[in-house]
Every structure is written in structure tokens, then in C-alpha cells.
C-alpha atoms as a printed R data frame, in Angstrom:
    type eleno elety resid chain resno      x       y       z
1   ATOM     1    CA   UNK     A     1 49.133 100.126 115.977
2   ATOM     2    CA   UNK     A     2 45.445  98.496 116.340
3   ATOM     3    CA   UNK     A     3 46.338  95.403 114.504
4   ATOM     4    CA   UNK     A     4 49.189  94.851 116.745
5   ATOM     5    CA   UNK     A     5 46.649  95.204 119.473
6   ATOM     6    CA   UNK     A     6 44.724  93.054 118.245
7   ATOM     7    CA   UNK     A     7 46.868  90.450 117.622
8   ATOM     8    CA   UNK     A     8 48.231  90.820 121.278
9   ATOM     9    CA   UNK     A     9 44.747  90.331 122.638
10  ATOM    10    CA   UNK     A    10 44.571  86.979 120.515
11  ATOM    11    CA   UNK     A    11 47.643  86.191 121.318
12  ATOM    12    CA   UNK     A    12 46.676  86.484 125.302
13  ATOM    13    CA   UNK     A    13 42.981  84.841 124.820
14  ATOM    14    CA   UNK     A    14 44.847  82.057 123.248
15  ATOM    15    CA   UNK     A    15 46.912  81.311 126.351
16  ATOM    16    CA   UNK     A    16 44.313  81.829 128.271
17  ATOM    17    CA   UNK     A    17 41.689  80.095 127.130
18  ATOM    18    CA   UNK     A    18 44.466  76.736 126.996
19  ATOM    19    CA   UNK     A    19 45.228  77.240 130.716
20  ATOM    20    CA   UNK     A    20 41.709  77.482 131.911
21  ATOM    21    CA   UNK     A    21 40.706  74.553 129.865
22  ATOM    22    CA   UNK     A    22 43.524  71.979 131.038
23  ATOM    23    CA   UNK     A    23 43.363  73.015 134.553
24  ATOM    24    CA   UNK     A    24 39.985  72.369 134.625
25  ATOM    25    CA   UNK     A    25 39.816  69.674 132.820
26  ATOM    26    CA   UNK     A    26 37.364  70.815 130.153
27  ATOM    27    CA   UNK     A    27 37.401  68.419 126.924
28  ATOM    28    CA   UNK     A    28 37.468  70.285 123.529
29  ATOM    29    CA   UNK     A    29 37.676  69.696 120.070
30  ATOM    30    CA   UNK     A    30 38.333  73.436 119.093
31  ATOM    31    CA   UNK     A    31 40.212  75.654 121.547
32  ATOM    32    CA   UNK     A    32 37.346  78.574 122.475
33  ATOM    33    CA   UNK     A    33 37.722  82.359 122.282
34  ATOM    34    CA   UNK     A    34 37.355  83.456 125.395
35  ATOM    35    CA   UNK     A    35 37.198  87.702 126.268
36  ATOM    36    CA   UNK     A    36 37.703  88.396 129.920
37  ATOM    37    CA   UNK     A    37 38.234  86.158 132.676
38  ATOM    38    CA   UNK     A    38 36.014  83.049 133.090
39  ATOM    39    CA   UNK     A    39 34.947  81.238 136.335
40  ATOM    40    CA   UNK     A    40 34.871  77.009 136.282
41  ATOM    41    CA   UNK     A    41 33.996  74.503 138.809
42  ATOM    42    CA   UNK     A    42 34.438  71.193 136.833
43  ATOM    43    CA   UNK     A    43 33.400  68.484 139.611
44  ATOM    44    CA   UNK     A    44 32.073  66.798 136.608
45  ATOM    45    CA   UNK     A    45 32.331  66.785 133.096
46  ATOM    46    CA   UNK     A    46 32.422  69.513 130.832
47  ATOM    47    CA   UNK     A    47 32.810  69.383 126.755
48  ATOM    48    CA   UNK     A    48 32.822  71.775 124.090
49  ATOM    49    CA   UNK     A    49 32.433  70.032 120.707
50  ATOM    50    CA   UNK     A    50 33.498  72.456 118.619
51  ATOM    51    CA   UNK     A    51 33.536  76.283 118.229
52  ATOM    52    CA   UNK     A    52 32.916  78.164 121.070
53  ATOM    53    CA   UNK     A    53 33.274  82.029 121.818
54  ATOM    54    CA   UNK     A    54 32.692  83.564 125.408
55  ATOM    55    CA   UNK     A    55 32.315  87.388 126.410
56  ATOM    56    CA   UNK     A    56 33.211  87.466 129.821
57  ATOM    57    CA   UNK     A    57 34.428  90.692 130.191
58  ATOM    58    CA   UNK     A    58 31.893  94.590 130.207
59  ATOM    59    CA   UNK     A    59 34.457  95.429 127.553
60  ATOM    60    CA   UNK     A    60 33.592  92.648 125.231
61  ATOM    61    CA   UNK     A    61 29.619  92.802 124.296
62  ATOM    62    CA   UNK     A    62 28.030  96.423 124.362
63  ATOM    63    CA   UNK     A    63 24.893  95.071 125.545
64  ATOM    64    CA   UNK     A    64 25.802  95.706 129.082
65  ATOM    65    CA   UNK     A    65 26.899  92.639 130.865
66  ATOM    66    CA   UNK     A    66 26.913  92.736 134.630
67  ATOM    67    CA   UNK     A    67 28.749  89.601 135.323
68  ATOM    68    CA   UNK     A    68 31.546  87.353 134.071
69  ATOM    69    CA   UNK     A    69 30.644  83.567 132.346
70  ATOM    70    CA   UNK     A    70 30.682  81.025 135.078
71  ATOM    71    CA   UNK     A    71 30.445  77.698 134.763
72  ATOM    72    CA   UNK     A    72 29.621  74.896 137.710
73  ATOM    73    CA   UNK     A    73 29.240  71.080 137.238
74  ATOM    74    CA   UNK     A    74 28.985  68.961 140.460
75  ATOM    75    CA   UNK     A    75 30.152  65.260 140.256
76  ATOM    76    CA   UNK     A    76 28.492  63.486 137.997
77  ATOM    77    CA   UNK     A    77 27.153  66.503 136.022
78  ATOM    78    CA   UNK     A    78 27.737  66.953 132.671
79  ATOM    79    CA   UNK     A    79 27.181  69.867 130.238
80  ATOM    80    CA   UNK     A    80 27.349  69.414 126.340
81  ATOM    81    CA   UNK     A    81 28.347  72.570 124.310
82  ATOM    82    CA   UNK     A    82 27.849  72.085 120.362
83  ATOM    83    CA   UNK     A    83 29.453  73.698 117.708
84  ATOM    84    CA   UNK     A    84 29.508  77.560 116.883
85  ATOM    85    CA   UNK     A    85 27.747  78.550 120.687
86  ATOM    86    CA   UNK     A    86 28.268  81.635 121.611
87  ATOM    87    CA   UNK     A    87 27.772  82.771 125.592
88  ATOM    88    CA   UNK     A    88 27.763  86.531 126.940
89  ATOM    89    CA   UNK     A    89 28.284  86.604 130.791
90  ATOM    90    CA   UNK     A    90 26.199  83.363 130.983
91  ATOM    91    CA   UNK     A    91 26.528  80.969 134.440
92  ATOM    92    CA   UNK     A    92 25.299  77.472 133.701
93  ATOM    93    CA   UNK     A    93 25.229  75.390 136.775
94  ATOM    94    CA   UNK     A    94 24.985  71.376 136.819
95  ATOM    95    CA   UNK     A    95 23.919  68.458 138.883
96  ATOM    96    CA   UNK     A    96 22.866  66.495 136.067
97  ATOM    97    CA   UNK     A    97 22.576  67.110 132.577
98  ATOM    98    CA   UNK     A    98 22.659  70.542 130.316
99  ATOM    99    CA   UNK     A    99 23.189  69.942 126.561
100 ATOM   100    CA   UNK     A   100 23.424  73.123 124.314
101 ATOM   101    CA   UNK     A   101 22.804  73.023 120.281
102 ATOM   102    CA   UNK     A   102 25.009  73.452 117.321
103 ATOM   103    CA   UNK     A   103 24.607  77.802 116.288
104 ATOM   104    CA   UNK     A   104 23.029  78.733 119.482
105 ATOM   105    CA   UNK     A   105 23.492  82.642 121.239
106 ATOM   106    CA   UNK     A   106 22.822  82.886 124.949
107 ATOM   107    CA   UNK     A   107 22.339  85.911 125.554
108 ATOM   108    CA   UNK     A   108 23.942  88.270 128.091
109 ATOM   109    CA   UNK     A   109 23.496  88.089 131.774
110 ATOM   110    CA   UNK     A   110 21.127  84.542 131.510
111 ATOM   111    CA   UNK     A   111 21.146  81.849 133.349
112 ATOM   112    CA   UNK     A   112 20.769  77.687 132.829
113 ATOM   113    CA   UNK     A   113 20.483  75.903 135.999
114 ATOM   114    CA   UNK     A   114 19.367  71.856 135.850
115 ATOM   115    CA   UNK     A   115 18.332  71.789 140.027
116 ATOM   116    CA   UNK     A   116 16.808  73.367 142.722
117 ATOM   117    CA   UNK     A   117 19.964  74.897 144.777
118 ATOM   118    CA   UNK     A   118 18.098  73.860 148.115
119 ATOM   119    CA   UNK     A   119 15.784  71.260 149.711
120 ATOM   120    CA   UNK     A   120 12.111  72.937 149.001
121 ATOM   121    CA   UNK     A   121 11.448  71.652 152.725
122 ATOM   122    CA   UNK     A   122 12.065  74.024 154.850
123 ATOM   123    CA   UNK     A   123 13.199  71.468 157.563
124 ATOM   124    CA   UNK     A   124 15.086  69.545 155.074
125 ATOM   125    CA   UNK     A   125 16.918  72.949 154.248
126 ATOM   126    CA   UNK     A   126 17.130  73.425 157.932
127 ATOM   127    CA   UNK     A   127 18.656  69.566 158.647
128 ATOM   128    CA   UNK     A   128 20.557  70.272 154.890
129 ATOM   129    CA   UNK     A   129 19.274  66.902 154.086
130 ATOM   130    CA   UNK     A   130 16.751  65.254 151.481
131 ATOM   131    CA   UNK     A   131 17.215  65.399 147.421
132 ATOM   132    CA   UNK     A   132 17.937  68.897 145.532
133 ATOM   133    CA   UNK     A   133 15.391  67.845 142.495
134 ATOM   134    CA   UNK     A   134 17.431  67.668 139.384
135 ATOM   135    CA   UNK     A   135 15.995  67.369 135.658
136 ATOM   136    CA   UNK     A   136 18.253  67.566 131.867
137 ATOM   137    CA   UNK     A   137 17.834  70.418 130.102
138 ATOM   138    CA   UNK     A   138 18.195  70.374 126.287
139 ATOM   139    CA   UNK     A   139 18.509  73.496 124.447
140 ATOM   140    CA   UNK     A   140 18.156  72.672 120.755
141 ATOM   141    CA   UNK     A   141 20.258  73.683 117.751
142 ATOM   142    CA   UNK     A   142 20.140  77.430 116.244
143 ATOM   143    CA   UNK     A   143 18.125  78.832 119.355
144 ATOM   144    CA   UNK     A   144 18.366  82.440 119.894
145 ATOM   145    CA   UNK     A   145 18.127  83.055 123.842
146 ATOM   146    CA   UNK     A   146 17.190  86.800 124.378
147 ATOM   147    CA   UNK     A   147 19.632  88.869 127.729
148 ATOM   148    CA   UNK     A   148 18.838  88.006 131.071
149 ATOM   149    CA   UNK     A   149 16.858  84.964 130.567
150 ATOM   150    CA   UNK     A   150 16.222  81.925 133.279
151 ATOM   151    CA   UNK     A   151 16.465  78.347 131.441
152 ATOM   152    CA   UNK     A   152 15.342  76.472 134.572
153 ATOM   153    CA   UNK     A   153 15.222  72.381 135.202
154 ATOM   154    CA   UNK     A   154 13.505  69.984 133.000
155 ATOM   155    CA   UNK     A   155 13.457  72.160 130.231
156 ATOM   156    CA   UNK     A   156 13.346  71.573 126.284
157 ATOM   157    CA   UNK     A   157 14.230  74.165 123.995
158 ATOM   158    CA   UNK     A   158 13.136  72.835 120.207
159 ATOM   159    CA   UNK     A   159 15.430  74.088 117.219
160 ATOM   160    CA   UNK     A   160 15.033  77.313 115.973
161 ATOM   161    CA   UNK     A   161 13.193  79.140 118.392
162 ATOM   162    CA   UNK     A   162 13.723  82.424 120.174
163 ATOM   163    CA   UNK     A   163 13.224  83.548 124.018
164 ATOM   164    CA   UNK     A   164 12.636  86.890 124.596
165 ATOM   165    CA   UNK     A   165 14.601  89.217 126.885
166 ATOM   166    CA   UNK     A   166 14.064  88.555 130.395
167 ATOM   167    CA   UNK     A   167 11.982  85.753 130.512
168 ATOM   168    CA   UNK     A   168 11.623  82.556 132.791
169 ATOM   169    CA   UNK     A   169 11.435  79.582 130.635
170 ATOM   170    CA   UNK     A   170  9.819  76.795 133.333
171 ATOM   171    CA   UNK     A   171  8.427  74.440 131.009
172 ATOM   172    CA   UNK     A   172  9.111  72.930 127.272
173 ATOM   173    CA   UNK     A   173  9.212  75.462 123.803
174 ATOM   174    CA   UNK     A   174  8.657  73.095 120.778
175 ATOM   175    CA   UNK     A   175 10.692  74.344 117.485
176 ATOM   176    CA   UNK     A   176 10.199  76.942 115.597
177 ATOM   177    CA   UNK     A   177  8.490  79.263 118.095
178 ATOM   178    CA   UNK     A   178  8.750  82.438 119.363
179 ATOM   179    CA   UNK     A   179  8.009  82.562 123.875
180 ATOM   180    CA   UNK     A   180  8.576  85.521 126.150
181 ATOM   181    CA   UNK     A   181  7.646  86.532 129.777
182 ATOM   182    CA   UNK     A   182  7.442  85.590 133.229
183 ATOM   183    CA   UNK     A   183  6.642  82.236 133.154
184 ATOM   184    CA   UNK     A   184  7.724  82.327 129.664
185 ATOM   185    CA   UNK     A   185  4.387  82.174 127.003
186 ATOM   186    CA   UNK     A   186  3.957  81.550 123.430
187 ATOM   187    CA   UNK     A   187  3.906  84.477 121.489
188 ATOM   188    CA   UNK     A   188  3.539  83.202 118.212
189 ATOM   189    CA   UNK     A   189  5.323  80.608 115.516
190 ATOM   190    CA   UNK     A   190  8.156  81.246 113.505
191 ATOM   191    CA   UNK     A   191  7.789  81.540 109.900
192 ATOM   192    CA   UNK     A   192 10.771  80.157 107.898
193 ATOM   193    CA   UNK     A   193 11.359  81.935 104.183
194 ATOM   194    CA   UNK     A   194 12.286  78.621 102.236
């Protein structure tokens, strides 16, 4: 009876996960394996280059999720999802330019956001005019991105390294280092057994 389940449930993701991608016009190269329902706002462009797997549902990572994977690109924003990512209740929102690594975990409940959602001026936010400030944010391959982390504008994330749980990354993590906190702060460097 559970493998029948089971294959049900991949049977449904399956669907799923082919609907939400042509209606939104997301471009991959391997259909993802999506748990739970997934929110997308594709103003822009959207690709996943290869193997992708999304928890978007409590039920799917025991970690404790409190919200579903969303996903928000306004025109002329692009995000760039490598190969073998893996996303846990994750909302990445784009004006610009997000580009995720090959082997990467997000972790659950984190965020990756390329702008400032208003005008910093307070009349400008008043008058709703002036530039939202946009920079690219690169997350490199085989990052580890601890639950409930903020990857905010401008942002480089080398290869290899690790965020802690709950931190605010504001400025650049070279590879091969371990940062945590609010701001985030270099803890110390990671080690590699050859």
C-alpha cells in the first residue's frame, strides 16, 4: 500500500510540476520535483538548468517550514538555477539578476531578494517615484545556506561555503568559508580533507 502511495504522489508532482512550469513560462532542462504547491510570478525570465527539487509543503521537510516556495521575477529579471539545487520554502524575488550554483541547499524559510522593495526616500516612497536600487546576486556552486537566512542585493556567495542559520548576509563571502550572524561575520575557513 505505501509504494502505491508513493507512486501516486510522483505521479501528481509530475503533473504538477509540468503545469506550473509551462504556464509560467519557466525554461528547464530537467522537469523539477516539486512537494506542495508553489507560488510564480514570471514577468521575466526564469531557468532551471538541470535538477531541481522544491519542498513547498510543512509535510515535506521536518525542519519546520512556515511558508510555501515563491518565486517573483519582474520584467527584465532573470534568475539562474544550476544543477542538483535544492530549495525548502525559499521566496527569491527579482528585478535584476539572481544566479544559483550547481549542488547548492537553501535552506528552509530563507530568503534571496536582488532590490530594495521601496524608494529609501521617504518622499520618493510617498510620490512612489525614483529608482528601487537593484544589484546581481551570485550564489556559488556547492553552498550550503543554513534555515531562515537573508541573501540580500549585491551579494557574492564563493563555492563551498556555508551560512549559518538565521543570518543576514549584506556583503560578499569568498569560498571556502564558514559566516553567521546578523550582519553575517566570518567565523572561520573551511578545511577541505583532500
Amino acid at each position: 500500500m505505501e509504494k502505491i502511495k508513493i507512486i501516486i504522489l510522483k505521479i501528481i508532482s509530475t503533473v504538477y510540476s509540468y503545469i506550473v512550469l509551462k504556464v509560467n513560462e519557466i525554461e528547464y532542462k530537467e522537469l523539477p520535483f516539486i512537494r506542495g504547491k508553489i507560488y510564480v510570478w514570471n514577468h521575466g525570465q526564469i531557468i532551471f538548468k538541470g535538477k531541481v527539487i522544491i519542498h513547498s509543503s510543512f509535510k515535506s521537510n521536518s525542519i519546520g517550514m512556515t511558508k510555501p516556495f515563491s518565486i517573483y521575477t519582474h520584467r527584465g529579471g532573470t534568475v539562474i538555477v544550476g544543477h542538483n539545487v535544492g530549495f525548502s520554502g525559499v521566496s527569491i524575488h527579482c528585478r535584476g539578476f539572481i544566479q544559483i550554483g550547481d549542488n547548492t541547499i537553501i535552506g528552509a524559510n530563507s530568503f534571496i531578494w536582488d532590490h530594495d522593495f521601496h524608494e529609501l526616500d521617504y518622499i520618493a516612497r510617498l510620490n512612489k517615484s525614483g529608482d528601487i536600487k537593484t544589484l546581481p546576486v551570485m550564489i556559488g556552486n556547492n553552498v550550503f545556506i543554513g534555515e531562515g537566512c537573508r541573501i540580500l542585493k549585491g551579494v557574492t556567495i564563493g563555492d563551498r561555503s556555508i551560512i549559518g542559520t538565521g543570518s543576514i548576509v549584506t556583503k560578499n563571502i569568498p569560498s571556502d568559508e564558514i559566516w553567521a550572524g546578523n550582519p553575517a561575520r566570518f567565523v572561520k575557513k573551511i578545511n577541505r580533507k583532500m
